[in-house]
PyMOL CGO cylinders between C-alpha atoms (Angstrom):
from pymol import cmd
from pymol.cgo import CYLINDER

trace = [
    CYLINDER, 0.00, 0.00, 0.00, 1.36, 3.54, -1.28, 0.3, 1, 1, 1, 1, 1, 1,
    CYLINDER, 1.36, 3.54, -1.28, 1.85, 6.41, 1.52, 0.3, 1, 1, 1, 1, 1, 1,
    CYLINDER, 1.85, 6.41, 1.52, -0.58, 7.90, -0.39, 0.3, 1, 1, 1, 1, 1, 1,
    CYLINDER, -0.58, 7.90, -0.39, -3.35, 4.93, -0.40, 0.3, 1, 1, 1, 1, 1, 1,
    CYLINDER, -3.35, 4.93, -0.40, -2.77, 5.56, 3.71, 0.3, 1, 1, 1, 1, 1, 1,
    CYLINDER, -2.77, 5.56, 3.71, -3.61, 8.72, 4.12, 0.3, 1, 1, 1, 1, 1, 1,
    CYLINDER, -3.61, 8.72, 4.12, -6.67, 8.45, 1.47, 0.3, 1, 1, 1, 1, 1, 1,
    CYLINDER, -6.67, 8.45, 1.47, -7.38, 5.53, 3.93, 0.3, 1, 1, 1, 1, 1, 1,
    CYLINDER, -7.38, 5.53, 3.93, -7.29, 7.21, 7.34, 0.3, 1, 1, 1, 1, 1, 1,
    CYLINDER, -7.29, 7.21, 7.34, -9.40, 10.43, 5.90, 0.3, 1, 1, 1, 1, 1, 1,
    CYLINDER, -9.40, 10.43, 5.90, -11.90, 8.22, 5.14, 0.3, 1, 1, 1, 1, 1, 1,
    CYLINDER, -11.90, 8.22, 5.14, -12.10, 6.50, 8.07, 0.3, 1, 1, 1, 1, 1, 1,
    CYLINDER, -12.10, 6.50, 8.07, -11.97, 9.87, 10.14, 0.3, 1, 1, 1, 1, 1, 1,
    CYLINDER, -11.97, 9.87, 10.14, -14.67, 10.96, 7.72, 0.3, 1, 1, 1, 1, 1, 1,
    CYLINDER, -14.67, 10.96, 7.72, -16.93, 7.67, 8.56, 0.3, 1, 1, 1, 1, 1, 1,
    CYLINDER, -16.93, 7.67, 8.56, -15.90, 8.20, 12.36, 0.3, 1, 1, 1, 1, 1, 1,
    CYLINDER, -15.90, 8.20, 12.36, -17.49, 12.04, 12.03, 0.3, 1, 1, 1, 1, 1, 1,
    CYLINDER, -17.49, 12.04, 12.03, -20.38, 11.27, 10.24, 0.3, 1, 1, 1, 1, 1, 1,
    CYLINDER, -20.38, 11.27, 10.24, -21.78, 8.95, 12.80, 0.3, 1, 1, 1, 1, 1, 1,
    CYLINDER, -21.78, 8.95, 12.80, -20.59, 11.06, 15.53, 0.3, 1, 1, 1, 1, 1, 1,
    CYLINDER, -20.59, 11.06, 15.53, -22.42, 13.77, 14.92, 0.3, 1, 1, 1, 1, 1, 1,
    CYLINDER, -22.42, 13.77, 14.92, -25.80, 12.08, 12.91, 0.3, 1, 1, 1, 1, 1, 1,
    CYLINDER, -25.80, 12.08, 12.91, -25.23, 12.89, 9.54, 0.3, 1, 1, 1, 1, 1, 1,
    CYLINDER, -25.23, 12.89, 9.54, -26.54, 9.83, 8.20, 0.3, 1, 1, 1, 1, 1, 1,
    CYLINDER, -26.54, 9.83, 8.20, -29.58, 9.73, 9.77, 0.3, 1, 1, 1, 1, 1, 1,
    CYLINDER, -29.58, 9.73, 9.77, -32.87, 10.06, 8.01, 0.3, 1, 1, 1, 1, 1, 1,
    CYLINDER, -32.87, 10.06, 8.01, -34.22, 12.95, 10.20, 0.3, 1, 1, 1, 1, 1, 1,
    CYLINDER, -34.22, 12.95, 10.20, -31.28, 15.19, 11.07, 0.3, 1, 1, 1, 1, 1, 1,
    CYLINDER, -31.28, 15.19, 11.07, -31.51, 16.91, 14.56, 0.3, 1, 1, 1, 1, 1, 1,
    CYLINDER, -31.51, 16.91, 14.56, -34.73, 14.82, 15.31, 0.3, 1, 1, 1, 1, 1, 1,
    CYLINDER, -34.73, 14.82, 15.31, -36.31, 16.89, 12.69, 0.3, 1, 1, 1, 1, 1, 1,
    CYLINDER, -36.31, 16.89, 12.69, -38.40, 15.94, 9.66, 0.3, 1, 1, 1, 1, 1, 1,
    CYLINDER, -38.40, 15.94, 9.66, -35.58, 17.62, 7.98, 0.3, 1, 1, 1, 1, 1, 1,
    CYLINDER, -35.58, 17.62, 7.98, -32.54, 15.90, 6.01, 0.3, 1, 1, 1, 1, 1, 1,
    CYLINDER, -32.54, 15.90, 6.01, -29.55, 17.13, 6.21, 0.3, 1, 1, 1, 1, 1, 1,
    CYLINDER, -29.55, 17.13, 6.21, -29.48, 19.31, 3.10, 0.3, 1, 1, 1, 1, 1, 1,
    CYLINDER, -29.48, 19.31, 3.10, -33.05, 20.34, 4.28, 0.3, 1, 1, 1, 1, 1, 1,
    CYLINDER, -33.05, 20.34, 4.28, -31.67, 21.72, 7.24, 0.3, 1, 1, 1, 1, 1, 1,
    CYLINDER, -31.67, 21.72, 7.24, -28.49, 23.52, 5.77, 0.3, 1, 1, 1, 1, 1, 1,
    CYLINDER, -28.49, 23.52, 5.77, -30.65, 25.18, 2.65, 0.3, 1, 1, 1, 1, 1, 1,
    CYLINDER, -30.65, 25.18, 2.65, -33.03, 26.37, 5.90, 0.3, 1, 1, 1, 1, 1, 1,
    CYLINDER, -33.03, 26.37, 5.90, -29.85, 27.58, 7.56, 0.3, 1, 1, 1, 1, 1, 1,
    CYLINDER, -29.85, 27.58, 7.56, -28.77, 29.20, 4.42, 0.3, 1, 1, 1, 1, 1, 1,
    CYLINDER, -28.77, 29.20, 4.42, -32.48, 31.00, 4.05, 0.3, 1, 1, 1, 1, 1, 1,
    CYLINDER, -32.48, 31.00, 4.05, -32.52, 31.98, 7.78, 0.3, 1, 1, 1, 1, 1, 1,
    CYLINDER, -32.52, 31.98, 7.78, -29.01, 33.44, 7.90, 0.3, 1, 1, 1, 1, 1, 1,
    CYLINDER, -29.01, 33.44, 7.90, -28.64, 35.17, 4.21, 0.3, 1, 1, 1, 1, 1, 1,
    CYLINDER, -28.64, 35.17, 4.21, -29.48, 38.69, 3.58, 0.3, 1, 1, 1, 1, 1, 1,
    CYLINDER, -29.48, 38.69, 3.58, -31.87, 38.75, 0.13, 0.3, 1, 1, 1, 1, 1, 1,
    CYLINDER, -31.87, 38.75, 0.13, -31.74, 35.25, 0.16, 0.3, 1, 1, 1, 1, 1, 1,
    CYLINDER, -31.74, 35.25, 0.16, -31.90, 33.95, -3.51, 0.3, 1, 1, 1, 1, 1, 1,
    CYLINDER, -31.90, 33.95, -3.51, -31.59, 30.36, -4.68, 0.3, 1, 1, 1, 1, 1, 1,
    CYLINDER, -31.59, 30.36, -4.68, -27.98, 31.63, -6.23, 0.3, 1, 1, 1, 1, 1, 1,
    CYLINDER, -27.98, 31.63, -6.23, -26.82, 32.71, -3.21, 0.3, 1, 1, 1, 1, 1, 1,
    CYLINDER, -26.82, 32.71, -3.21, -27.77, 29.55, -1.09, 0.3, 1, 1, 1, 1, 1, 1,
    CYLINDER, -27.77, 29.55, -1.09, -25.98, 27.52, -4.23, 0.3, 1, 1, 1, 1, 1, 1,
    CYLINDER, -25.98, 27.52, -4.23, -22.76, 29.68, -3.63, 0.3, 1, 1, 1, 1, 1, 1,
    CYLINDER, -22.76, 29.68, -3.63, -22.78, 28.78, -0.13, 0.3, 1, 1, 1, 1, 1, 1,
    CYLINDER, -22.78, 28.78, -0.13, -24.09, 25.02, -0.66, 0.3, 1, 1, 1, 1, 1, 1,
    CYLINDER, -24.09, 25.02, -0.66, -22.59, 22.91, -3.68, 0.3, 1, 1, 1, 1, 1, 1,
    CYLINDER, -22.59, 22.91, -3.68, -26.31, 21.46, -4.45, 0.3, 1, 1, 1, 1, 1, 1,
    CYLINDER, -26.31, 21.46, -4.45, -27.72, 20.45, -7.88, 0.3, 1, 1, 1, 1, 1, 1,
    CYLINDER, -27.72, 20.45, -7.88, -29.97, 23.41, -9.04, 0.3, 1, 1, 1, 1, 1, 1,
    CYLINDER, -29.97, 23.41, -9.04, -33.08, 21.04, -9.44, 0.3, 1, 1, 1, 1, 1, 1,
    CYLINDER, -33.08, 21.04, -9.44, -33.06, 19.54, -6.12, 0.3, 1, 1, 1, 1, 1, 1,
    CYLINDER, -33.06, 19.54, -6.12, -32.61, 22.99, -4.20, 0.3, 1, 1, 1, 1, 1, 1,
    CYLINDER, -32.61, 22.99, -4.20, -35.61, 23.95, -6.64, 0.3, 1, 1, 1, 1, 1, 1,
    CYLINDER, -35.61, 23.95, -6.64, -37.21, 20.51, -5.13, 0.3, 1, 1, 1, 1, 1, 1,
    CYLINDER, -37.21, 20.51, -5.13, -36.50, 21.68, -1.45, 0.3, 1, 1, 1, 1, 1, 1,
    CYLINDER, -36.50, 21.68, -1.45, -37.94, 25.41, -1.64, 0.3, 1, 1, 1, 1, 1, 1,
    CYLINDER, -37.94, 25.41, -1.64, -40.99, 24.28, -3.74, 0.3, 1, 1, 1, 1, 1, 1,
    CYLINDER, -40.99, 24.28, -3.74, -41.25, 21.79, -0.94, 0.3, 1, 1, 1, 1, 1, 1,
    CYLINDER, -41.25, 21.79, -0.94, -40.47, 24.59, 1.94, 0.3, 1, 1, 1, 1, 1, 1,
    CYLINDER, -40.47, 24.59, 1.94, -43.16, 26.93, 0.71, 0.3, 1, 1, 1, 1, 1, 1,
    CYLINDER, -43.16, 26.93, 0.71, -46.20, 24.21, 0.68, 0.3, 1, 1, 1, 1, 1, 1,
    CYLINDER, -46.20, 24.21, 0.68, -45.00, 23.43, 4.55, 0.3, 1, 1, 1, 1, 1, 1,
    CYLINDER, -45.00, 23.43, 4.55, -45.24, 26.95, 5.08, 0.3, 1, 1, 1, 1, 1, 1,
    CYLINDER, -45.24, 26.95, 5.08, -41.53, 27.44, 5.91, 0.3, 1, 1, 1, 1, 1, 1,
    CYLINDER, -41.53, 27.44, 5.91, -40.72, 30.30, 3.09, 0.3, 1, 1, 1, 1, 1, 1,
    CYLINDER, -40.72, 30.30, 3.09, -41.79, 32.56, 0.98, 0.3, 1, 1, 1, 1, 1, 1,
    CYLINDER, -41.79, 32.56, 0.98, -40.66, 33.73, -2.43, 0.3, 1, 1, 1, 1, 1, 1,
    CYLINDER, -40.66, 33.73, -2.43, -41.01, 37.41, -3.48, 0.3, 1, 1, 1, 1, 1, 1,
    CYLINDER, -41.01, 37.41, -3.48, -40.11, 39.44, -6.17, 0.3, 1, 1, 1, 1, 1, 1,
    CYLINDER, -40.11, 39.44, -6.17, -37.47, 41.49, -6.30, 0.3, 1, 1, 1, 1, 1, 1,
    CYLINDER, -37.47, 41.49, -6.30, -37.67, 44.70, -5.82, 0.3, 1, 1, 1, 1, 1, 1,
    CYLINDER, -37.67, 44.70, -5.82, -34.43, 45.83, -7.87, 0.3, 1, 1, 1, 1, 1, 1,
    CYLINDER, -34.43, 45.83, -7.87, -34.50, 42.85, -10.25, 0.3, 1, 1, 1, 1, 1, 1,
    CYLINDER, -34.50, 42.85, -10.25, -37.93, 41.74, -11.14, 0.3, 1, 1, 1, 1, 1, 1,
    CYLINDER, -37.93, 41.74, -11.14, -36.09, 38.13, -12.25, 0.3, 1, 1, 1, 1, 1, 1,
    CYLINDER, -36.09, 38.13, -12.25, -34.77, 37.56, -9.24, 0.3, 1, 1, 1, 1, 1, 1,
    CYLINDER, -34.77, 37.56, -9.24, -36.82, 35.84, -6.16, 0.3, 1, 1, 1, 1, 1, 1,
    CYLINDER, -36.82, 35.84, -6.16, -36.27, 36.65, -2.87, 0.3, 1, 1, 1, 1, 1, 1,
    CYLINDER, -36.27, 36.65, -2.87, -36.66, 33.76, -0.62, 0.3, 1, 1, 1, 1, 1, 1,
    CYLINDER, -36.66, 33.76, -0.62, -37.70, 34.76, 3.07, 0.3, 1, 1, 1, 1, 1, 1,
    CYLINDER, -37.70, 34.76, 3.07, -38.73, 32.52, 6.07, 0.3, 1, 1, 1, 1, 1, 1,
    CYLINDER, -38.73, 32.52, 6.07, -42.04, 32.58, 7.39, 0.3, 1, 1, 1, 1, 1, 1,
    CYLINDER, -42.04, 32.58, 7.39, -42.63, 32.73, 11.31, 0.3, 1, 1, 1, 1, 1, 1,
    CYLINDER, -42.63, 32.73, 11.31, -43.05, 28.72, 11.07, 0.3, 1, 1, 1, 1, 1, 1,
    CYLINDER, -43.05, 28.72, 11.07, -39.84, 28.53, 9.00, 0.3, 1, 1, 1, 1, 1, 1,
    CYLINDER, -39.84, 28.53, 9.00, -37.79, 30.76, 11.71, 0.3, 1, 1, 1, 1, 1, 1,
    CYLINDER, -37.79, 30.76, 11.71, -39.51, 28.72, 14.43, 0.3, 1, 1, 1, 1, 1, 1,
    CYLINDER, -39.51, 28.72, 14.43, -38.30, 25.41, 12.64, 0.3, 1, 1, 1, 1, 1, 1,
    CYLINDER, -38.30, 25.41, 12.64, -34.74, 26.36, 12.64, 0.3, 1, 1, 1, 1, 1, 1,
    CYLINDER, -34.74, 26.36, 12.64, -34.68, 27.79, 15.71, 0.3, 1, 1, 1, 1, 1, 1,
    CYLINDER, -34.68, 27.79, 15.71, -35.43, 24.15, 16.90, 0.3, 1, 1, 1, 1, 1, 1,
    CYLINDER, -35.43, 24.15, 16.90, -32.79, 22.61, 14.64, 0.3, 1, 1, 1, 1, 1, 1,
    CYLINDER, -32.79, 22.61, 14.64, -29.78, 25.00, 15.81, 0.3, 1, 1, 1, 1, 1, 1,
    CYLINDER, -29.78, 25.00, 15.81, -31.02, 24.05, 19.60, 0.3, 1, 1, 1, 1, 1, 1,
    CYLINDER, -31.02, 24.05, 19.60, -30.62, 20.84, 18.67, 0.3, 1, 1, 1, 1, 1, 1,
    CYLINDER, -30.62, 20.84, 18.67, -27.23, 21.17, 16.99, 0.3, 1, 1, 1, 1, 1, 1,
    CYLINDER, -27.23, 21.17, 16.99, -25.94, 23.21, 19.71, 0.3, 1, 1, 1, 1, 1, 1,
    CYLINDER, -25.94, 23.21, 19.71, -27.01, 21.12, 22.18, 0.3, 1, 1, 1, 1, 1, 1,
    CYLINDER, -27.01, 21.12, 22.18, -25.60, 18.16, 19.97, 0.3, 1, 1, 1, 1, 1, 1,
    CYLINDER, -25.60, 18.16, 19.97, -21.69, 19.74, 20.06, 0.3, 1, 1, 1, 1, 1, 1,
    CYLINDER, -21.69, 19.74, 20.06, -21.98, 20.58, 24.12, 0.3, 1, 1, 1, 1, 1, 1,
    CYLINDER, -21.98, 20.58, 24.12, -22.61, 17.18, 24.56, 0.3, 1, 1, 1, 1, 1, 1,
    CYLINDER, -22.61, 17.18, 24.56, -19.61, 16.10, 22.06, 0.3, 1, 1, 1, 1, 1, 1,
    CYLINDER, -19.61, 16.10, 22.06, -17.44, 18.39, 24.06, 0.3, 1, 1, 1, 1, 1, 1,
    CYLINDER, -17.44, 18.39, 24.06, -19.09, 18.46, 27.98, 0.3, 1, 1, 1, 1, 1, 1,
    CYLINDER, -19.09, 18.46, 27.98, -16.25, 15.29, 28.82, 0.3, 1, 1, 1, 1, 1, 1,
    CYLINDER, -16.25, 15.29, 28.82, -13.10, 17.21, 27.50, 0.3, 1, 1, 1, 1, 1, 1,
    CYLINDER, -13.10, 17.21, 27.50, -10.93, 19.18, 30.17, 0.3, 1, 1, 1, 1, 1, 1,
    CYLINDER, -10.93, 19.18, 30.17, -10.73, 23.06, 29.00, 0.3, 1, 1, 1, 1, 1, 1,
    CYLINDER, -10.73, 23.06, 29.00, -7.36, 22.14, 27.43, 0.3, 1, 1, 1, 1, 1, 1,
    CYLINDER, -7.36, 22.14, 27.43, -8.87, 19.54, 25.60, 0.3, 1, 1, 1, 1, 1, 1,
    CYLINDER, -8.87, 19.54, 25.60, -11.73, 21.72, 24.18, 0.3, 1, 1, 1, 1, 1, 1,
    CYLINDER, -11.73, 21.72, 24.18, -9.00, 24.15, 23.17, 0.3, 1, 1, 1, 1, 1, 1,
    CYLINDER, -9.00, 24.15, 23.17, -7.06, 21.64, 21.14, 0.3, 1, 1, 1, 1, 1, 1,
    CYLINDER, -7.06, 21.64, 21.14, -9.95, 20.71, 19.58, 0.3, 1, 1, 1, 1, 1, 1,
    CYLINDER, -9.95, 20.71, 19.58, -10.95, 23.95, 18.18, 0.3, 1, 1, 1, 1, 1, 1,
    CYLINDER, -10.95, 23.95, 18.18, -7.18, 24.68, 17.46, 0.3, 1, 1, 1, 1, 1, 1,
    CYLINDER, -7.18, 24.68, 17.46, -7.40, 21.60, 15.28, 0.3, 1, 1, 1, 1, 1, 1,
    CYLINDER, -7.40, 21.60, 15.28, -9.86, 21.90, 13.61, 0.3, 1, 1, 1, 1, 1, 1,
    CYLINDER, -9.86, 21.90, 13.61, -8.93, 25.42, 12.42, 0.3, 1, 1, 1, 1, 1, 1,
    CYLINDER, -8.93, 25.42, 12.42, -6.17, 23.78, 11.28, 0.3, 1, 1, 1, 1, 1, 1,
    CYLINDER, -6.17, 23.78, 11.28, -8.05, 21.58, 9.53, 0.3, 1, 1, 1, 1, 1, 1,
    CYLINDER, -8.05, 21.58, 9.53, -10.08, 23.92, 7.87, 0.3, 1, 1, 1, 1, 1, 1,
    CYLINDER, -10.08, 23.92, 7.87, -7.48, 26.04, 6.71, 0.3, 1, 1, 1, 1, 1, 1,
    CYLINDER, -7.48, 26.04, 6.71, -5.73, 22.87, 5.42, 0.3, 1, 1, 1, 1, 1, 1,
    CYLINDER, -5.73, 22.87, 5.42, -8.57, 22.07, 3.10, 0.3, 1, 1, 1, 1, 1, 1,
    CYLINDER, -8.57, 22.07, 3.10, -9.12, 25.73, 1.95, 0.3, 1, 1, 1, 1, 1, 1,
    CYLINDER, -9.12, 25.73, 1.95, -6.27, 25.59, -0.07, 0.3, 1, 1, 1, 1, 1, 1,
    CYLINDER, -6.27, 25.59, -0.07, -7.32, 23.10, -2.17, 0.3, 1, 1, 1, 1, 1, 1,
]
cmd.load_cgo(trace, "trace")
């Protein structure tokens, strides 16, 4: 086996390790009736300014039919709206409804309360490694 092969190997093992860890996999993400591109394309709505379906697909690699899917689906649930644009009558501005703010309210409880429980067992020092790590991580995989 190359050096190579090993790392590919041991990323995708610590990628199979964080998936379970933190419920990525599961069919209702959170406990919500939500997947997990469900809930990210609601945090993406709840958290952009003029949310448009091109921004959330510059924040979100998704295929442009199945984010069209999910708001279709959003707005009969009564999560968001869509409105006109005001500056560009193309463009749709996609807001969240009092339902869809109340939804992801619950689902960022639950995450939050997900990653304190993650974390609650690690000393202080350990919690700061962690986050130094991960930054390191992150800034790792930026550059490619």
């Amino acid at each position: 086996m190359t050096h190579n092969q090993e790392m590919i190997d041991k990323i995708r093992s610590f990628n199979r390790f964080y998936t379970n860890i933190i419920g990525l996999l599961d069919q209702h993400y959170l406990e919500s009736p939500f997947s997990l591109t469900e809930g990210r394309v609601l945090y993406e709505i709840c958290n952009t300014e003029n949310c448009s379906a091109k921004k959330i697909r510059e924040q979100i690699v998704i295929d442009e039919g199945y984010l069209s899917r999910i708001l279709d689906n959003f707005v009969k649930q009564g999560l968001i709206k869509k409105n006109r644009s005001s500056n560009d009558g193309r463009l749709w501005v996609i807001v969240p409804t009092e339902k869809g703010r109340k939804e992801f309210a619950r689902l960022n409880d639950n995450s939050n309360r997900l990653i304190a429980q993650m974390i609650e067992k690690l000393s202080e020092e350990e919690q700061a490694d962690l986050l130094k790590n991960m930054e390191r991580i992150r800034a790792l995989l930026e550059k490619t």
